[in-house]
C-alpha positions in Angstrom: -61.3 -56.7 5.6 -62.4 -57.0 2.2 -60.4 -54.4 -0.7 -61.4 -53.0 -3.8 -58.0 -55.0 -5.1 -55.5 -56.6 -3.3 -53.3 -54.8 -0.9 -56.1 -52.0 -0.6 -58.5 -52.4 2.7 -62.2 -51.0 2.0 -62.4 -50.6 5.8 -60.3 -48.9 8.8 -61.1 -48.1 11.8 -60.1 -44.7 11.6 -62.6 -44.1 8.7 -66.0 -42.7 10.1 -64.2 -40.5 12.4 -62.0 -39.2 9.0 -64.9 -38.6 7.0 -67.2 -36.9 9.8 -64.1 -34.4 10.3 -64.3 -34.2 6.2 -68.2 -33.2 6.8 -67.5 -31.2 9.8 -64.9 -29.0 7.8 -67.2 -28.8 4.6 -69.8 -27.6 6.9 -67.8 -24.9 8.7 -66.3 -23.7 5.0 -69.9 -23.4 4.2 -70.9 -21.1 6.7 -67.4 -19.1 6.5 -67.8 -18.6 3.2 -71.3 -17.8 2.7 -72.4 -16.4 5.9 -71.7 -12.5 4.1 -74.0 -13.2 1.1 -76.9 -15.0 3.4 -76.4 -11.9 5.3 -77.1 -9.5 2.4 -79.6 -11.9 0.7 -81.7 -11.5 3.9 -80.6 -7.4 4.6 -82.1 -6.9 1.2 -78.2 -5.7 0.3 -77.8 -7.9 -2.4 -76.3 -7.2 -6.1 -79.6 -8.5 -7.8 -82.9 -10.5 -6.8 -82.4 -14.0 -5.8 -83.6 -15.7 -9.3 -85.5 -18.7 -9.2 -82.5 -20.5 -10.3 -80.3 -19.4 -7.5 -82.9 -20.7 -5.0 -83.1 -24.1 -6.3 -78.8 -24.3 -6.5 -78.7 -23.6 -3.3 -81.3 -25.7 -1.6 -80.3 -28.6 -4.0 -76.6 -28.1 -2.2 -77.6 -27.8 0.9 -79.8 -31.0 0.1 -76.2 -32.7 -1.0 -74.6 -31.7 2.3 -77.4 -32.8 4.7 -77.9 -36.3 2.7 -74.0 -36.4 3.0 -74.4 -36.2 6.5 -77.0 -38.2 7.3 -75.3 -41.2 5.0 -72.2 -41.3 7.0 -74.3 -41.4 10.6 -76.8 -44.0 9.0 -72.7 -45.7 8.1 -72.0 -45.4 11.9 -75.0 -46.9 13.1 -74.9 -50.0 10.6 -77.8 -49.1 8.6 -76.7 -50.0 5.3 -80.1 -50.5 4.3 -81.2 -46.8 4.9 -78.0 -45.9 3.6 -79.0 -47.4 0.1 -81.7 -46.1 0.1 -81.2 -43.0 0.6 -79.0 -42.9 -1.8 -81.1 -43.1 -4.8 -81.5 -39.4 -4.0 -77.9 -38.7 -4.6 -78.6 -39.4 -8.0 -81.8 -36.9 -8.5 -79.6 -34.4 -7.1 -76.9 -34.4 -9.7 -78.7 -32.8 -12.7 -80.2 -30.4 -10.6 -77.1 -29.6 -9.1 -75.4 -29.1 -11.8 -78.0 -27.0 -14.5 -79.1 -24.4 -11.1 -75.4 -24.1 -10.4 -74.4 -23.5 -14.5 -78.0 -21.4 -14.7 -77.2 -19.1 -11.7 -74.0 -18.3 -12.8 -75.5 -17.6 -16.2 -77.7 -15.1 -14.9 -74.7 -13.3 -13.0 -72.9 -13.0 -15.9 -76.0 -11.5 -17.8 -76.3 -9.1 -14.9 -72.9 -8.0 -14.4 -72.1 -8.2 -18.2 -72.3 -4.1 -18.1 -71.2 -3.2 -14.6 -67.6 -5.2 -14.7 -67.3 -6.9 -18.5 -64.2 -8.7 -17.3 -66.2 -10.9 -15.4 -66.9 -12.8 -18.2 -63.7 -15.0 -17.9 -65.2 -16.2 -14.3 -67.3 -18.3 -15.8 -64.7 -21.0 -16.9 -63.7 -21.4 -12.6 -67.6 -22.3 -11.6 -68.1 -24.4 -15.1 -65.2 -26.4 -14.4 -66.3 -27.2 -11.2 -70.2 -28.2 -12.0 -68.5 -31.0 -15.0 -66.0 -32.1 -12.7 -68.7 -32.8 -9.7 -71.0 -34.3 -12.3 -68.1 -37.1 -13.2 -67.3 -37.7 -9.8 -71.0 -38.0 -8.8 -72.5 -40.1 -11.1 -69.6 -42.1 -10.8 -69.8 -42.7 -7.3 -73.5 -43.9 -7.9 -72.1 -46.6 -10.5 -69.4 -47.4 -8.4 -71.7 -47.8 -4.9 -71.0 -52.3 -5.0 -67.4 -51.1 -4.4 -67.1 -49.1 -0.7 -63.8 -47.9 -1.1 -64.1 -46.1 -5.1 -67.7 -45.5 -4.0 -66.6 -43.1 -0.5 -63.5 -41.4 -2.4 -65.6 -40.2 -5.5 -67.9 -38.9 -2.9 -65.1 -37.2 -1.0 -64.3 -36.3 -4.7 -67.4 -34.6 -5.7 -68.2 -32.9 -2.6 -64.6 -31.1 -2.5 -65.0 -29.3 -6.2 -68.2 -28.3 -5.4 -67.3 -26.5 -1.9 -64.7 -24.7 -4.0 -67.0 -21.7 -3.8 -67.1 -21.7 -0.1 -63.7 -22.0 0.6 -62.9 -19.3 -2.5 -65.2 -16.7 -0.8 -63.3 -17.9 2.7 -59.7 -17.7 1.6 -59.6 -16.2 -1.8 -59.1 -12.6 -1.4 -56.4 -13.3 1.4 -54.8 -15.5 -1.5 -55.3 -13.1 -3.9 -53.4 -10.2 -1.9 -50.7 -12.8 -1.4 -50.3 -14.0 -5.2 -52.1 -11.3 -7.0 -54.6 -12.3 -10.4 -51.8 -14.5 -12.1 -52.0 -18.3 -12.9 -51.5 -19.1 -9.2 -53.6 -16.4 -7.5 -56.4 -17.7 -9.4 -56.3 -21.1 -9.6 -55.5 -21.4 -5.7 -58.0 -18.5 -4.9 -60.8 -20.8 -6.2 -59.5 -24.0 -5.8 -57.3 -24.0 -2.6 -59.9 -25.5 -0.3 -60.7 -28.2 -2.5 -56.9 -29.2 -3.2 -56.5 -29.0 0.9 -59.6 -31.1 1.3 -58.4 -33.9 -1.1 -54.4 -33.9 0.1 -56.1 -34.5 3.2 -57.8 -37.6 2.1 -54.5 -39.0 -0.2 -52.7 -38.7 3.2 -55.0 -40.3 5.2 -55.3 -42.9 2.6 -51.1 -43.2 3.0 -51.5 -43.2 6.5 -54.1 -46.0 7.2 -53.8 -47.9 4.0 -50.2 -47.7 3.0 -51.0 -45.9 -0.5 -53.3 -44.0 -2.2 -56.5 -45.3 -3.6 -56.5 -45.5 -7.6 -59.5 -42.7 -7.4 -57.5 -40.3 -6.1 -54.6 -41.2 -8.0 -56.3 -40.7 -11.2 -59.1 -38.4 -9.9 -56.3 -35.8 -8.3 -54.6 -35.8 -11.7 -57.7 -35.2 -13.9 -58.9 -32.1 -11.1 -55.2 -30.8 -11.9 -55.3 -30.3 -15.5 -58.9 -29.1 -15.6 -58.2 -26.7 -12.8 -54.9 -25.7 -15.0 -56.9 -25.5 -18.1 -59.5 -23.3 -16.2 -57.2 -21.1 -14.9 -55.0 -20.6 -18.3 -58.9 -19.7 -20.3 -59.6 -17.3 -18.0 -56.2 -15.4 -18.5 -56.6 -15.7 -22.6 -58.6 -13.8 -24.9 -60.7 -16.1 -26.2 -62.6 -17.3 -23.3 -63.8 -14.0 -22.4 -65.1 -13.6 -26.1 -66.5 -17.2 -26.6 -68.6 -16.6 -23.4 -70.1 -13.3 -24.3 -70.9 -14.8 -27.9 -72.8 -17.8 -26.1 -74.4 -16.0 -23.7 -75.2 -12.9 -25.5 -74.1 -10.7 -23.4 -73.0 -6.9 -24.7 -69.4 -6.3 -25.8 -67.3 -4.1 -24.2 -66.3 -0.7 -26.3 
């Protein structure tokens, strides 16, 4: 086994059957979680019109998940070369990602700026998420000569950005339990994506002894910009700041 530094192994045995679980789990907190608003989408239920936006976030996700996918089977079947090639996708994907993701919740805000003004301070939860999938993703792309940083800043990325899946899944049953302070909120959005990554630093204890220097660093950094998330949308500030930048009316 070769390691990304000593004591560390890049490989295990256990590790394509851990990360197909991950994928497994991602995709079944995908269709818990937004199986209700496919459902209205298609009913003709829904809040607003699907802007163009929208549709591009969400088939640039569901682009992420099936390349996701499709990289750890190509993994499985020792084709490494596919596997790096396919790749080179990953990094297309990331911008889009992450302006459709930032531009469709822009145009909620816009849209719900009237109905419920408070939703204003939303908008630092999904914001958070988009910079911290960016980091993670593009670093995983620079990091791809080095299997071990490369796989965990994958695992990395994909968990913040299912944080809407699992929020829709388990939010308002953490909600009722915790209510809208500091921990209702942060765990309501975040929950799934701090369950998905414990996951990982355990299975990282279990099979490797320790915890790989990504998630050491990478868990820490998701903490205090989950933290700092959570404590702008309780202030005063935010909520103002974000309807001066996006224009939106003030609430009399």
């Amino acid at each position: 086994m070769t390691g990304t530094r000593p004591g560390f192994a890049a490989w295990h045995r256990g590790d394509r059957l851990f990360f197909l679980s991950f994928i497994a789990l991602s995709w079944l907190g995908i269709a818990m979680g937004f199986a209700p608003q496919i459902a209205k989408r298609f009913g003709g239920t829904a809040d607003y019109p699907a802007p163009a936006m929208l549709e591009v976030h969400v088939w640039s996700f569901f682009a992420w998940m099936t390349i996701l996918t499709a990289q750890a089977l190509l993994i499985g079947a020792r084709r490494q070369d596919l596997h790096r090639l396919l790749g080179w996708s990953i990094l297309m994907l990331i911008p889009v990602m992450t302006v459709s993701a930032i531009a469709a919740e822009i145009h909620s805000q816009r849209f719900y700026a009237s109905r419920y003004p408070e939703n204003a301070r939303f908008f630092a939860l999904p914001l958070t998420s988009m910079i911290l999938f960016a980091v993670a993703a593009t670093l995983a792309f620079a990091k791809r000569g080095d299997p071990a940083a490369h796989k965990r800043l994958i695992l990395l990325a994909t968990a913040v950005i299912l944080s809407a899946a699992f929020g829709r899944w388990w939010g308002e049953w953490i909600g009722m339990a915790l209510g809208d302070g500091f921990w209702g909120i942060l765990l309501g959005n975040w929950a799934g994506t701090i369950a998905l990554i414990a996951a990982a630093m355990l299975y990282d204890i279990a099979t490797r002894g320790r915890v790989h220097p990504v998630f050491a660093r990478g868990s820490a950094i998701y903490a205090a910009a989950f933290a700092a998330a959570t404590l702008a949308y309780h202030s005063n500030w935010w909520p103002a700041w974000v309807r001066g930048t996006l224009g939106l009316a003030v609430p009399a």
